[in-house]
C-alpha positions as CSV (number, residue, x, y, z in Angstrom):
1,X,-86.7,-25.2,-33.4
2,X,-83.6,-26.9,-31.8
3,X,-82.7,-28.8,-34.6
4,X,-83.3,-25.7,-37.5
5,X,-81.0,-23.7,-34.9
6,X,-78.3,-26.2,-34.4
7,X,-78.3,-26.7,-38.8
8,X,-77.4,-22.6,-38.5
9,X,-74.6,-23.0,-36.4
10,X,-73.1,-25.7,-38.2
11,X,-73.1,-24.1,-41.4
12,X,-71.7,-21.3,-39.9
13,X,-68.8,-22.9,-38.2
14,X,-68.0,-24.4,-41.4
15,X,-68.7,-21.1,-43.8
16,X,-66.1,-18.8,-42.0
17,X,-63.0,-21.2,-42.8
18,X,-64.3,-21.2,-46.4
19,X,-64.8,-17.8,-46.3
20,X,-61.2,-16.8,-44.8
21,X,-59.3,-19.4,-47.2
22,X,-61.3,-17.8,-50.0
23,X,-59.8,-13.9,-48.7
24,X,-55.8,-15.0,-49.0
25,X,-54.0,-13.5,-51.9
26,X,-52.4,-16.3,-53.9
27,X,-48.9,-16.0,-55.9
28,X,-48.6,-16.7,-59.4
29,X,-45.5,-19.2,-59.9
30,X,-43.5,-17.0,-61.1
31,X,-44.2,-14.0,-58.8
32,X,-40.6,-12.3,-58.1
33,X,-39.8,-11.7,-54.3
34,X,-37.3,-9.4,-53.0
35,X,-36.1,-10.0,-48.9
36,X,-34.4,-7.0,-47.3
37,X,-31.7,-8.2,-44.9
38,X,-31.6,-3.9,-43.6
39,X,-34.0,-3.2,-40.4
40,X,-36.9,-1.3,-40.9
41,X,-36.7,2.7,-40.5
42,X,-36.5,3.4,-36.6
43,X,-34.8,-0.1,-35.4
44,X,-31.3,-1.3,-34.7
45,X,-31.7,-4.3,-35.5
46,X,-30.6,-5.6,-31.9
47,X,-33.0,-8.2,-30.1
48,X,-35.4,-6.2,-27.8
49,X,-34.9,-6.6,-23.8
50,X,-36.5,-5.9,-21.1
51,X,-32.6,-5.7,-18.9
52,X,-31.2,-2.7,-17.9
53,X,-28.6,-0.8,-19.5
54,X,-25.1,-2.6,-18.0
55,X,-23.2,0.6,-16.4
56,X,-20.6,2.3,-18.1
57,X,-17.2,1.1,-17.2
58,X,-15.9,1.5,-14.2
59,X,-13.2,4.9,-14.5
60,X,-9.9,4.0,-13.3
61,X,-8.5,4.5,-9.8
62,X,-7.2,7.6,-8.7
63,X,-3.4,8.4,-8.7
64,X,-1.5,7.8,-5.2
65,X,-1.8,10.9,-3.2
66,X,1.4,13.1,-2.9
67,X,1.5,15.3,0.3
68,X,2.0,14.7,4.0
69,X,3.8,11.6,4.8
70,X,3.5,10.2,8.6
71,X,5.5,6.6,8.6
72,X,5.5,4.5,11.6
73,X,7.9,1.3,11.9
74,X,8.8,-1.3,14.2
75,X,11.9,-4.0,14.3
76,X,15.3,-4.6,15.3
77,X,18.7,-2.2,16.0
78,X,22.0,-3.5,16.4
79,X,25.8,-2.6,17.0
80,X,28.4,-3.3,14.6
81,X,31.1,-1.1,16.9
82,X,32.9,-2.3,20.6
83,X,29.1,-1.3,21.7
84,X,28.1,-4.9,20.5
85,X,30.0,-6.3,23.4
86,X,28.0,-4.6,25.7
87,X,24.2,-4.9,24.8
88,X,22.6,-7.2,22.5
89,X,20.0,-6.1,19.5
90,X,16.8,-4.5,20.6
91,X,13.2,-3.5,19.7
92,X,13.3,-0.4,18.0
93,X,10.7,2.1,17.2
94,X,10.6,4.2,14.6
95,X,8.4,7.2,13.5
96,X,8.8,9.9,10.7
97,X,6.9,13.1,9.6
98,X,7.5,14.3,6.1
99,X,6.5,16.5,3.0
100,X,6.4,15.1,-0.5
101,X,8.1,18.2,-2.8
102,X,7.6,15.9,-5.7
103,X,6.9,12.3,-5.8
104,X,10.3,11.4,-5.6
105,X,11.7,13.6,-2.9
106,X,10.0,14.1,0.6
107,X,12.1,16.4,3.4
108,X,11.0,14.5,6.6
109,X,11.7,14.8,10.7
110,X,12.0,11.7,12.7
111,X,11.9,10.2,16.2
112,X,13.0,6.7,17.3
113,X,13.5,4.4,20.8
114,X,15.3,1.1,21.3
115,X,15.2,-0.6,24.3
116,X,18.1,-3.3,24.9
117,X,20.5,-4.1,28.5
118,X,24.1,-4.6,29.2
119,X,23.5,-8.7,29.3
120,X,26.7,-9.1,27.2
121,X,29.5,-7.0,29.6
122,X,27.6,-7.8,32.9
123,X,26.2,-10.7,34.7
124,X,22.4,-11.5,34.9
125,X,22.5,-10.4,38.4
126,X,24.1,-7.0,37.7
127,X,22.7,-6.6,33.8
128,X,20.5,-3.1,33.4
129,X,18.3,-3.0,31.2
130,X,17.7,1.1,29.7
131,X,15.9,2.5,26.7
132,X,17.8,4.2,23.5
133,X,16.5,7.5,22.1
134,X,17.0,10.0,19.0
135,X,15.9,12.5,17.0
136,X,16.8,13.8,13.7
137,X,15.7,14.3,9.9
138,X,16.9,14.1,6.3
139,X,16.3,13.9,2.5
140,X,14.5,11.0,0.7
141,X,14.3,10.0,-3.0
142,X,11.8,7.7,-4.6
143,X,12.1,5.5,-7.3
144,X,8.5,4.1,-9.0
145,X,9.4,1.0,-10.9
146,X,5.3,0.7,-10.7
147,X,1.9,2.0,-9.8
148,X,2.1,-0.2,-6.5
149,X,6.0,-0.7,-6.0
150,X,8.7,1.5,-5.2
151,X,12.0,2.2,-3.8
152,X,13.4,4.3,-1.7
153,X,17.2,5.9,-0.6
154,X,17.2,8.3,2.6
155,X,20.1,10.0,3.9
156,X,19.2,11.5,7.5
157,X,21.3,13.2,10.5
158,X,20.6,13.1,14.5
159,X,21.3,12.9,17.9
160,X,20.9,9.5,19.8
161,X,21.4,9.2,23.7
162,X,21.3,6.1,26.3
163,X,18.8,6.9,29.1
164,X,20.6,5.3,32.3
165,X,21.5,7.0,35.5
166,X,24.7,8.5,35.7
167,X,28.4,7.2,35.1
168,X,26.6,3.4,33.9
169,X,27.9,3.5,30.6
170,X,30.8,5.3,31.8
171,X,32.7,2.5,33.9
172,X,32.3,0.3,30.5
173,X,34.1,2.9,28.7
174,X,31.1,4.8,26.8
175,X,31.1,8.3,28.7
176,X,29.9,9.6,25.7
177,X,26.8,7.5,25.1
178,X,25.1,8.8,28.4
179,X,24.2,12.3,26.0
180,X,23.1,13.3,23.1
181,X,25.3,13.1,20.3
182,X,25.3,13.1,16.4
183,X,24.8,10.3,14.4
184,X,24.6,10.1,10.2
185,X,23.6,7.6,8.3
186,X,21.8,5.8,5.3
187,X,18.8,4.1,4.7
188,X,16.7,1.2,2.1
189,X,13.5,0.1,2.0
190,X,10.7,-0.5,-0.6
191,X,7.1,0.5,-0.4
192,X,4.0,-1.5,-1.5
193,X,1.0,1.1,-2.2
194,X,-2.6,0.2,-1.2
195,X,-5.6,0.3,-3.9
196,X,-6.7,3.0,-1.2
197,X,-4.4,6.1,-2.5
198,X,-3.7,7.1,1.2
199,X,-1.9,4.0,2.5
200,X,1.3,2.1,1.8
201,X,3.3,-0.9,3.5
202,X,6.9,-0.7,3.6
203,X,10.1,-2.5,4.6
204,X,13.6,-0.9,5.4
205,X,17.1,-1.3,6.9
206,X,19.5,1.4,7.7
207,X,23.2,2.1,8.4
208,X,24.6,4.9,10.7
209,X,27.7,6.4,12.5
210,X,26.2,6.6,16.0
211,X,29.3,8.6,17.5
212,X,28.6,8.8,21.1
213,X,28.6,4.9,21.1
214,X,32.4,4.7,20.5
215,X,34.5,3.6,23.1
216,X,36.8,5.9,24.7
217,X,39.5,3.2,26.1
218,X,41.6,1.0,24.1
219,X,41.5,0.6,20.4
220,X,39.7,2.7,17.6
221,X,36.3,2.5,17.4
222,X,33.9,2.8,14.7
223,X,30.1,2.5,16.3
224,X,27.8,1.7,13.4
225,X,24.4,0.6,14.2
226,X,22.1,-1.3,11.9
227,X,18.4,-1.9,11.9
228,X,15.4,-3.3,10.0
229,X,11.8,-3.1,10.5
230,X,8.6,-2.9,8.5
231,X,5.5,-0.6,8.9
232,X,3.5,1.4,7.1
233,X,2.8,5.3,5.8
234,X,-0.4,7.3,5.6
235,X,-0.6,10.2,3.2
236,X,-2.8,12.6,4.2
């Protein structure tokens, strides 16, 4: 029985192959074939994947905003006039509240404190030391050379006044700087835009006529101040 049953499964192992060969069409020689290079109905013709779709790209960044402008600054101011003689440069704050119109002209108010000493005109042991302060506003226009860069001419108009006690100024011949007087001047800078719309770094000097600092004895005077800084603006 074992060895009839084991002659069965060999002749069938070997029949199916026979069998299946037997089943494949053949081509005559000269059979014509056509291959179509075009996908078949329903396919793009683009490898299958099992990624994801990539995301679409990514929409550009918003414009800067336009609106209203608070600028805050810190450096240096000077005297160009006979004031230079009596105090050397000092820190200077400077801060600035405006409205953007358009994007090249904002209407702003501004506030500002130096702090310096009469070192120059006095001795260390009688030198006093007092802060600077003013108020005022003015007109600037923008130029955007760029997206990121631009520059920037201000003309503005104030009052600045030395804090000191009474008659200190006075007996160094600048009565006139112990109150509030008027001031005009000019100022340049150039402003560096963040990829954040709201924010912008920005770097500036200035010019003005600071009247009160002139000195009343001897020769004309013309008391311009100068000062630089660097800061930066938020746009709300």
């Amino acid at each position: 029985m074992r060895t009839s049953a084991a002659a069965l499964a060999l002749a069938a192992f070997l029949l199916v192959p026979a069998m299946a060969r037997a089943q494949e069409p053949v081509l005559a020689p000269d059979a014509h074939i056509d291959i179509s290079t075009a996908p078949p109905e329903g396919k793009t013709g683009e490898t299958d994947t099992t990624l994801p779709t990539p995301p679409p790209e990514a929409p550009p960044p918003r414009p800067h905003k336009k609106g209203l402008v608070l600028e805050a600054t810190a450096g240096s101011l000077g005297f160009i006039g006979q004031f230079r003689h009596v105090a050397p440069p000092g820190f200077w704050m400077h801060m600035q509240l405006g409205y953007e119109v358009w994007n090249w002209l904002m209407v702003f108010g501004e506030g500002e404190m130096a702090f310096t000493d009469t070192g120059i005109a006095e001795d260390e042991s009688h030198a006093m030391a007092f802060p600077i302060y003013g108020f005022g506003g003015g007109l600037r226009a923008t130029i955007h050379p760029t997206e990121r860069f631009a520059f920037f001419l201000q003309g503005e108009g104030g009052a600045l006044s030395a804090y000191v006690p009474h008659d200190s100024l006075t007996i160094l011949g600048f009565r006139n700087a112990e109150s509030l007087s008027g001031s005009v001047g000019g100022r340049l800078g150039l402003e560096w835009y963040h990829l954040d719309r709201h924010i912008a770094l920005t770097a500036q000097g200035g010019v003005r006529d600071a009247m009160g600092f002139a000195k009343l004895i001897g020769a004309s005077d013309l008391p311009l101040m100068w000062d630089a800084s660097a800061g930066f603006r938020y746009t709300f």
